[in-house]
DOSELO-614778 format. One line per 2 residues: number of its first residue (from 0); their letters; for each residue x negated, y, z of N, C-alpha, C, O. Coordinates in Angstrom, 2 decimals, always signed. Atoms other than C-alpha are relative to their C-alpha. Layout:
# DOSELO-614778
NUM	a	X/Y/Z/X/Y/Z/X/Y/Z/X/Y/Z | ...;
//
This chain:
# DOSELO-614778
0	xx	-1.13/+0.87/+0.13/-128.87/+62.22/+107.82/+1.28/+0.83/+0.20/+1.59/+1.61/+1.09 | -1.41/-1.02/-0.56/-125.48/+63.61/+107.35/+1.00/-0.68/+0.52/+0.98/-1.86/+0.20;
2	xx	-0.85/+0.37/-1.05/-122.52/+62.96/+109.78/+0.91/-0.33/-1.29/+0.93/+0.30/-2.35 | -1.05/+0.20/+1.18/-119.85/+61.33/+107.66/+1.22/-0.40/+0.96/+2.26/-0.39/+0.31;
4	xx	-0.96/-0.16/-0.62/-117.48/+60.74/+110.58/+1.09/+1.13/-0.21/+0.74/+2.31/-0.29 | -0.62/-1.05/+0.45/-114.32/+62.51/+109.80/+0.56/+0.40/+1.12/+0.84/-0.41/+2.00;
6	xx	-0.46/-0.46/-1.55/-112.96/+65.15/+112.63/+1.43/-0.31/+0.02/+2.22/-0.15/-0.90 | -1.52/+0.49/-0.20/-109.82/+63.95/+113.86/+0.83/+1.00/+0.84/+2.04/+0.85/+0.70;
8	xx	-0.53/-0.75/-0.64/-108.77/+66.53/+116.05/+0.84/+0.79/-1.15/+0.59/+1.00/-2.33 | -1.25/-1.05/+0.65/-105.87/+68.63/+114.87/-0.40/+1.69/+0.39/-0.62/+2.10/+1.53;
10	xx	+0.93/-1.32/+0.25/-107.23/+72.36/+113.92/+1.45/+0.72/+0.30/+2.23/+0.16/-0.47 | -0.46/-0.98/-0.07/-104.62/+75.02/+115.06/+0.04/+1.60/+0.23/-0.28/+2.26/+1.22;
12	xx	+0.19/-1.80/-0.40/-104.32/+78.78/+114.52/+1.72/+0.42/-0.08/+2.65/-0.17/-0.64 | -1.35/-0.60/-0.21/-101.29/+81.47/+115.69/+0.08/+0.94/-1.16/-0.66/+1.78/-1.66;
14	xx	-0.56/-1.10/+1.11/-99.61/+83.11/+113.22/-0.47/+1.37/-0.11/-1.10/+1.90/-1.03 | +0.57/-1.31/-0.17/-100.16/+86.39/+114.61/-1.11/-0.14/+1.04/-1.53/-1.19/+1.54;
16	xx	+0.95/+0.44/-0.70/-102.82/+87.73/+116.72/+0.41/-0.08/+1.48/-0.10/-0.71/+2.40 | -0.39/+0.22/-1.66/-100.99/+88.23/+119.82/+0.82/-1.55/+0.68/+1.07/-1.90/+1.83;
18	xx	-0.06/+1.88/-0.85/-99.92/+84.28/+120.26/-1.02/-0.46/+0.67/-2.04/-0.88/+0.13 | +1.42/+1.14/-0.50/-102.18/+82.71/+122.55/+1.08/-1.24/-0.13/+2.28/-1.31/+0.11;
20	xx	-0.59/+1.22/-0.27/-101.62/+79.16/+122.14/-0.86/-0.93/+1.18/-1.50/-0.24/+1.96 | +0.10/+0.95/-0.69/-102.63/+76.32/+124.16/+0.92/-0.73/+0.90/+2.02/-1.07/+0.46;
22	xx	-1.14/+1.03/-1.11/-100.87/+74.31/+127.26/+1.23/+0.86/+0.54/+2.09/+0.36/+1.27 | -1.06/-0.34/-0.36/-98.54/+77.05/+127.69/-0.18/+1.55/-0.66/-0.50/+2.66/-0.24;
24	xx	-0.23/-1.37/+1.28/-98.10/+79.37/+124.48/+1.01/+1.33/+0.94/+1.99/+1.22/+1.68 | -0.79/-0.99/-0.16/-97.07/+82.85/+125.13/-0.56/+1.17/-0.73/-1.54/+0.96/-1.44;
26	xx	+0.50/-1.04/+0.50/-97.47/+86.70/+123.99/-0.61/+0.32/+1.07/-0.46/+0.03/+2.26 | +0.60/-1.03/-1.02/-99.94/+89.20/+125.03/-0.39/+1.54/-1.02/-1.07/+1.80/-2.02;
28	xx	+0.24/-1.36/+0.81/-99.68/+92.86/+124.18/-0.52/+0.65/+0.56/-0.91/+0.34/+1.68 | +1.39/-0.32/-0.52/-101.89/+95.48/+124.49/+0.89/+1.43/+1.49/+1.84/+2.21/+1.40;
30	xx	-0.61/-0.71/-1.17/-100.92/+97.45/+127.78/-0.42/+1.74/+0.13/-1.06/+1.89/+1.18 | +0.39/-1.10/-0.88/-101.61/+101.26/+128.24/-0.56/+0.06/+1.47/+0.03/-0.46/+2.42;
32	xx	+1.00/-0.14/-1.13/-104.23/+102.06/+130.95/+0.86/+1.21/+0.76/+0.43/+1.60/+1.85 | -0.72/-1.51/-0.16/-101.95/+105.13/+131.56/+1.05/-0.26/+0.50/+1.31/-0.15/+1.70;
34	xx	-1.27/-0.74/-0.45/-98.73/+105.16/+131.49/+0.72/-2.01/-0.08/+1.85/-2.22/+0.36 | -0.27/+0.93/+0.31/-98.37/+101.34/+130.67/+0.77/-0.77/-0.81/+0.99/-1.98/-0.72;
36	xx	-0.47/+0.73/+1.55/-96.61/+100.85/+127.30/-0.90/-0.75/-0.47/-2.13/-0.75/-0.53 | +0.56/+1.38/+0.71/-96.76/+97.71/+125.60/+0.27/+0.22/-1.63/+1.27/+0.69/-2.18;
38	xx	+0.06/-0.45/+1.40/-97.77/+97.89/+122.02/-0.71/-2.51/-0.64/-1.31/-3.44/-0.10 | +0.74/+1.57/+0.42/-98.69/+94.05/+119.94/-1.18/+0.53/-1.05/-2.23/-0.08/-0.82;
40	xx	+0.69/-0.62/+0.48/-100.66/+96.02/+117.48/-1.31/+0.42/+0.34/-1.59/-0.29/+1.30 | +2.01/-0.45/-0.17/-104.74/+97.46/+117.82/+0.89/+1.68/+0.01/+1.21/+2.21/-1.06;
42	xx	+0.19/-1.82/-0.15/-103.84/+101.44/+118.95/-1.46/+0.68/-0.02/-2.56/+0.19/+0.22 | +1.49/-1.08/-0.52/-106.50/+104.16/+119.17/+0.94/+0.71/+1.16/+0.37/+0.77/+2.24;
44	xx	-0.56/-1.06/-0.79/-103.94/+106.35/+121.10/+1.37/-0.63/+0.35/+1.99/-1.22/-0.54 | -1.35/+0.10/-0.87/-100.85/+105.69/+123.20/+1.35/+0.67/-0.42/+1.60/+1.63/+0.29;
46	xx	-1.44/-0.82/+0.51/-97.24/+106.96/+121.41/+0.72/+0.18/+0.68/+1.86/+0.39/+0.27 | -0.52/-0.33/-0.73/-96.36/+107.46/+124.53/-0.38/+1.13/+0.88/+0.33/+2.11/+1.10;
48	xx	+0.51/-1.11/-0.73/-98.55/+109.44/+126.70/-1.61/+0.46/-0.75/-2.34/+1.41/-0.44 | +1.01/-0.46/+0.81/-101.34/+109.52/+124.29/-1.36/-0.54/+0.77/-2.36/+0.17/+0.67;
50	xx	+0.90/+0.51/-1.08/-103.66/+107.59/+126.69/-1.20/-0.53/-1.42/-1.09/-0.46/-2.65 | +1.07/+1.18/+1.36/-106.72/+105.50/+124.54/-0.63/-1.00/+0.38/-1.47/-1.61/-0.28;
52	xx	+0.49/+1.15/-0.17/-107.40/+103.09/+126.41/+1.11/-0.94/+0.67/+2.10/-0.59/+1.32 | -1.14/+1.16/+0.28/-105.59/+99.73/+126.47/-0.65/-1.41/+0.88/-1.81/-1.79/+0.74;
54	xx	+0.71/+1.78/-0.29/-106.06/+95.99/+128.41/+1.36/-0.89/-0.45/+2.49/-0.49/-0.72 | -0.81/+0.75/+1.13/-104.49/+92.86/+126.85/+0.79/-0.27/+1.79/+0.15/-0.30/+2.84;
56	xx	-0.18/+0.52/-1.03/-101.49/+91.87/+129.47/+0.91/-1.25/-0.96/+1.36/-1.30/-2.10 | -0.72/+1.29/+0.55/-99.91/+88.42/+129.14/+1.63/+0.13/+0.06/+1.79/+1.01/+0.90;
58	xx	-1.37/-0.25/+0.11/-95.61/+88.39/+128.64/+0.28/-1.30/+0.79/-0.41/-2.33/+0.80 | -0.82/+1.36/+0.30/-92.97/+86.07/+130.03/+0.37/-0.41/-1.11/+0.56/+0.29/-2.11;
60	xx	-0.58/+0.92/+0.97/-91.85/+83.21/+128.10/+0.92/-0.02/+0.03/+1.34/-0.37/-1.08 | -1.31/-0.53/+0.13/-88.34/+84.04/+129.14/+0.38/+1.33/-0.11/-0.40/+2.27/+0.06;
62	xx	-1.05/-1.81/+0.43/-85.71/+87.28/+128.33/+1.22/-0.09/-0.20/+1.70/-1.21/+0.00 | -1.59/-0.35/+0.22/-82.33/+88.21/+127.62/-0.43/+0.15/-1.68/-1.53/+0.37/-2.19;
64	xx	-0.43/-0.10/+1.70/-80.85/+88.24/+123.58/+0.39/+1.63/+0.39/+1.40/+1.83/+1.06 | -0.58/-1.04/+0.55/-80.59/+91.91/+123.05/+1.00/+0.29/-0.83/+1.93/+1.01/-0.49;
66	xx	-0.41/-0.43/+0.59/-79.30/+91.98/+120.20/+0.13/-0.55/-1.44/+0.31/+0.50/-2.05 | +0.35/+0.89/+1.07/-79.50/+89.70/+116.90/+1.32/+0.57/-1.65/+2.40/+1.17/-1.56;
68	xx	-0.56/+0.38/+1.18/-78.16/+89.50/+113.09/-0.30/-1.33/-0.67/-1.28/-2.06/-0.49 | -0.47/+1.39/+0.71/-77.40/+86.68/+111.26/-0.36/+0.58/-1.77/+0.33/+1.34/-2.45;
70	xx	+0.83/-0.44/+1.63/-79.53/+87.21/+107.59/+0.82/-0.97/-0.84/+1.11/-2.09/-0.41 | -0.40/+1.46/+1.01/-77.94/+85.22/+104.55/-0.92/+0.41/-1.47/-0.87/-0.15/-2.56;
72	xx	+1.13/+0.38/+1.41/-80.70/+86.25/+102.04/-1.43/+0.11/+0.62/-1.66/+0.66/+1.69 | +1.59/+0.34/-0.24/-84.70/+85.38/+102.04/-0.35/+0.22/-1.30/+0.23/+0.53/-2.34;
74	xx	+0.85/-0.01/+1.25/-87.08/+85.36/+99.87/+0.31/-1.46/-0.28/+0.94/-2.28/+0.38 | -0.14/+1.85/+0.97/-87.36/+81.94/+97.28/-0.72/-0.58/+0.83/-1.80/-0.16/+1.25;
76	xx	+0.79/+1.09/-1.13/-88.21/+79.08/+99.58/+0.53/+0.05/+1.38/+0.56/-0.88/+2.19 | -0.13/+0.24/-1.31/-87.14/+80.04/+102.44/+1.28/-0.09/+0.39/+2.18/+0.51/-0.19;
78	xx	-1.76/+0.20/-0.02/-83.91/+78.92/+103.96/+0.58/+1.08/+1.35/+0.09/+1.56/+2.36 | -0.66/-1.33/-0.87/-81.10/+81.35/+105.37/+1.39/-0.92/-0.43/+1.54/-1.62/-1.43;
80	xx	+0.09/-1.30/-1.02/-79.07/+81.93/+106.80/-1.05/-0.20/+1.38/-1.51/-1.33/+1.54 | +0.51/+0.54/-0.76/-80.98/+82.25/+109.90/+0.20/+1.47/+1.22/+0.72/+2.53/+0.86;
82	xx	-0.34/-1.09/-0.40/-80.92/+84.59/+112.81/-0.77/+0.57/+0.52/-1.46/-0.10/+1.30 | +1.64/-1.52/-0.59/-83.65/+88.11/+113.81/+0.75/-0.02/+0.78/+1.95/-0.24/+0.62;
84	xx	-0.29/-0.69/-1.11/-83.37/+89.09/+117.05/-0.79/+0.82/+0.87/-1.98/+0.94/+0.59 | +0.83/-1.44/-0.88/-84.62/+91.83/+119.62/-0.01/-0.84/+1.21/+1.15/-1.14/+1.50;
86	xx	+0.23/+0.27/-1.11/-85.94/+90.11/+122.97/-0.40/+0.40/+1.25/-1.59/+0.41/+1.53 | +0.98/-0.93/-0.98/-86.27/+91.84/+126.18/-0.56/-0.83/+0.80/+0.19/-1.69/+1.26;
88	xx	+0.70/+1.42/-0.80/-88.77/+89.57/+128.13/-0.15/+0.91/+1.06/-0.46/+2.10/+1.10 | -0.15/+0.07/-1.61/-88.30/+89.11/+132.14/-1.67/+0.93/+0.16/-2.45/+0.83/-0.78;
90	xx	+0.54/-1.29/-0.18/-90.83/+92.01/+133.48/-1.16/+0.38/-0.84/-2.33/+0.62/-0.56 | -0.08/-2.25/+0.64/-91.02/+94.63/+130.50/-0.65/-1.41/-1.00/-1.10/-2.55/-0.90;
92	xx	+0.71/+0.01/+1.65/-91.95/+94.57/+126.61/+1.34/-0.61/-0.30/+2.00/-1.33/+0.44 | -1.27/+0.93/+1.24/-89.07/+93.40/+123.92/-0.85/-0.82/-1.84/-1.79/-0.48/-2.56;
94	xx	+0.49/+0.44/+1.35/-89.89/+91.56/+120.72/+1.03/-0.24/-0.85/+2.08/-0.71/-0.43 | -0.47/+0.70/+0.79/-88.62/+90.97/+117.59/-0.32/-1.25/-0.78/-1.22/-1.30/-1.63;
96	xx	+0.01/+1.65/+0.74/-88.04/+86.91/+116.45/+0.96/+0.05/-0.44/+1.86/+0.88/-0.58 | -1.46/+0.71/+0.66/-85.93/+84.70/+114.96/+0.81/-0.86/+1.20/+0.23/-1.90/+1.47;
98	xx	-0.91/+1.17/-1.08/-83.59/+82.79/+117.62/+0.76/-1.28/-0.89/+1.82/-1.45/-1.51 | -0.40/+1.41/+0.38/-83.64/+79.34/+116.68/+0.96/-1.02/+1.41/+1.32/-0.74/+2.55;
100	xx	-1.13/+0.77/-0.93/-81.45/+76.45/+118.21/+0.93/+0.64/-0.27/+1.28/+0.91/+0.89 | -1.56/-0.60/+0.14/-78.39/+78.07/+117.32/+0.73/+0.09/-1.40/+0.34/+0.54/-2.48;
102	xx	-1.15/-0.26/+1.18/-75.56/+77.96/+115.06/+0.04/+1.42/-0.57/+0.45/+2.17/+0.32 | +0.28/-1.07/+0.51/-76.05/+81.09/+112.90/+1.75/+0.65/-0.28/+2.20/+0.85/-1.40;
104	xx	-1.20/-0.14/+0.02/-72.44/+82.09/+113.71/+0.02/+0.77/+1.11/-0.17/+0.34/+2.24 | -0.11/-0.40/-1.17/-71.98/+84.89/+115.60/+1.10/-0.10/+1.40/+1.03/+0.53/+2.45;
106	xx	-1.02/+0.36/-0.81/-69.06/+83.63/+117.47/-0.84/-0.98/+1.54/-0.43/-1.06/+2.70 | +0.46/+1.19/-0.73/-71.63/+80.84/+119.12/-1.44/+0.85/+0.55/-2.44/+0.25/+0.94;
108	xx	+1.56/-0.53/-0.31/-74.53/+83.60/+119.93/+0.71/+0.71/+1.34/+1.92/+0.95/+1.42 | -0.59/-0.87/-1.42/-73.95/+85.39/+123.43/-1.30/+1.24/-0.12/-2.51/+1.12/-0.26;
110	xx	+1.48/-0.83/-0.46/-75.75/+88.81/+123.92/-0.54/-0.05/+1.80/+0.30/-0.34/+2.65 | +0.32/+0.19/-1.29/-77.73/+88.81/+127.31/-0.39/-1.38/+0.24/-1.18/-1.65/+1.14;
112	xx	+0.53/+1.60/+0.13/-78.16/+84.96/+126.72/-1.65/-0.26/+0.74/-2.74/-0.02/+0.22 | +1.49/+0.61/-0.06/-81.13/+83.75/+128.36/-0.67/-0.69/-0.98/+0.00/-1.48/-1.65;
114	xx	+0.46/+0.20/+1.17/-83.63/+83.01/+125.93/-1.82/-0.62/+0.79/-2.41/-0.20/+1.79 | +1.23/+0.19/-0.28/-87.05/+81.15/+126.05/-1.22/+0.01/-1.11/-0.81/+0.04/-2.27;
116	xx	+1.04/-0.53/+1.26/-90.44/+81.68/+123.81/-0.32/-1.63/-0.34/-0.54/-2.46/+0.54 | +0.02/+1.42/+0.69/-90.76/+78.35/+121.49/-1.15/+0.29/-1.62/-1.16/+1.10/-2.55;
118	xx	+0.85/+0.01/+1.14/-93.53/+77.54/+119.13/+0.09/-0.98/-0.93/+0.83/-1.91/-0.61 | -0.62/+1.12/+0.85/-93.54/+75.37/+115.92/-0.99/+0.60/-1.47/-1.26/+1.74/-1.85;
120	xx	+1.08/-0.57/+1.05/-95.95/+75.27/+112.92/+0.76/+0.07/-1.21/+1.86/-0.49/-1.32 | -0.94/-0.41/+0.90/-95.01/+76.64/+109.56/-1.00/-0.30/-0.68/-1.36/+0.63/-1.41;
122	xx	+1.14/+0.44/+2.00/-97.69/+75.07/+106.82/-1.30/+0.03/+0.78/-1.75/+0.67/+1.73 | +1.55/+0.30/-0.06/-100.99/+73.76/+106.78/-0.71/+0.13/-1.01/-0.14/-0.12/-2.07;
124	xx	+0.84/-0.44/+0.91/-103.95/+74.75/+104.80/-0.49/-1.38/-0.65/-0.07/-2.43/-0.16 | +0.61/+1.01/+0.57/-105.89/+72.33/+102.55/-1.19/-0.77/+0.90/-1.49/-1.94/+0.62;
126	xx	+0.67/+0.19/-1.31/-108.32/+72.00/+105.73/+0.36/-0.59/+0.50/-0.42/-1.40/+1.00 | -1.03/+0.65/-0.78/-105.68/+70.65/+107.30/+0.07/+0.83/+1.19/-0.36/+0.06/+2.04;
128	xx	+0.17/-1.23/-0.73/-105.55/+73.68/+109.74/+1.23/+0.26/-0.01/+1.75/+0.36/-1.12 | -1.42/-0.07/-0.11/-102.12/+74.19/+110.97/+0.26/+1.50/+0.58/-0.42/+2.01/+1.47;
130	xx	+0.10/-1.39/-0.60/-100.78/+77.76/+111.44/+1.98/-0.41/+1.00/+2.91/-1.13/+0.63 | -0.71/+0.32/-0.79/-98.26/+77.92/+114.50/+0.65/+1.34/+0.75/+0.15/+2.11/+1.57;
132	xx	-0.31/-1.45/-0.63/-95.63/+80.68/+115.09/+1.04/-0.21/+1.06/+1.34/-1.37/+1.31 | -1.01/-0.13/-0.62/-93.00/+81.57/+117.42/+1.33/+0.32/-0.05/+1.65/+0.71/-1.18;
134	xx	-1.81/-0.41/+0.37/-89.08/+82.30/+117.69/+0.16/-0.27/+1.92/-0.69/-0.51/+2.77 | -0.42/+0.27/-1.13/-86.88/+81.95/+120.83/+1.09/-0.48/-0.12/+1.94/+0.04/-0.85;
136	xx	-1.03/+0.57/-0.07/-84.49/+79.45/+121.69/+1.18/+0.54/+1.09/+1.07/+1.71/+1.47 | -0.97/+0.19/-1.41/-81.43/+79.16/+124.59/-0.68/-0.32/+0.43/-1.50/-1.00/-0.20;
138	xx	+0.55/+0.86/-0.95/-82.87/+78.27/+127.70/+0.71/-0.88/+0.43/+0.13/-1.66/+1.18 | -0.50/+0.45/-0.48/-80.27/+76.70/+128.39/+1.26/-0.81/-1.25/+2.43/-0.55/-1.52;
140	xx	-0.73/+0.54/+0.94/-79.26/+74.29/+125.68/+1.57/-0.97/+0.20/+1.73/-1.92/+0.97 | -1.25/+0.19/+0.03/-75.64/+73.59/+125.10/+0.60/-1.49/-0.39/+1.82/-1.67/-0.41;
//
């Protein structure tokens, strides 16, 4: 007999591989055993001290705005302007996102801004399988 109940649960995967999602989404990059550079990538060797072995450590969800631009072209489909930025997250590693919540005006962006890690899905498959990436907002909305 086959099951004809249809699954109702909502199927989610992370964009990349270093999102963990669940009850409290964050990054995790891969740590040097050595010298302790953070890499998001699969290394064989350390570009720092050349170490080769690696454990996954988990990031804060908060950081400071390094540093951002304000893009006004994309590819077809996708809307711009919008704004990349460099994140240094509260103890160690930086990333590059997009910093959403904000007026894409650099007059209204602060560098050093506290910033928090925010997730949000970008398309679903024919499965209905939702893929779910990240950016960083203000923590401290205006």
């Amino acid at each position: 007999m086959t099951d004809t109940t249809a699954d109702t649960a909502t199927k989610t995967i992370a964009m990349v591989d270093y999102l963990e999602l669940g009850d409290e989404p964050h990054l995790v990059a891969q740590a040097c055993t050595t010298c302790g550079a953070l890499y998001f990538d699969r290394r064989n060797a350390c570009a720092s001290c050349e170490g080769r072995t690696f454990e996954p450590r988990a990031l804060a969800t908060t950081g400071k705005l390094r540093t951002f631009s304000i893009i006004h072209r994309s590819a077809p489909g996708l809307p711009s302007p919008y704004t990349s930025a460099v994140v240094d997250l509260d103890g160690g590693g930086s990333i590059k996102a997009n910093l959403l919540g904000v007026d894409d005006d650099p007059a209204k962006i602060t560098l050093n801004m506290a910033v928090r890690l925010v997730t949000f899905p970008v398309g679903t498959d024919d499965d209905g399988t939702t893929a779910i990436a990240f950016g960083f907002e203000p923590a401290e909305k205006k």
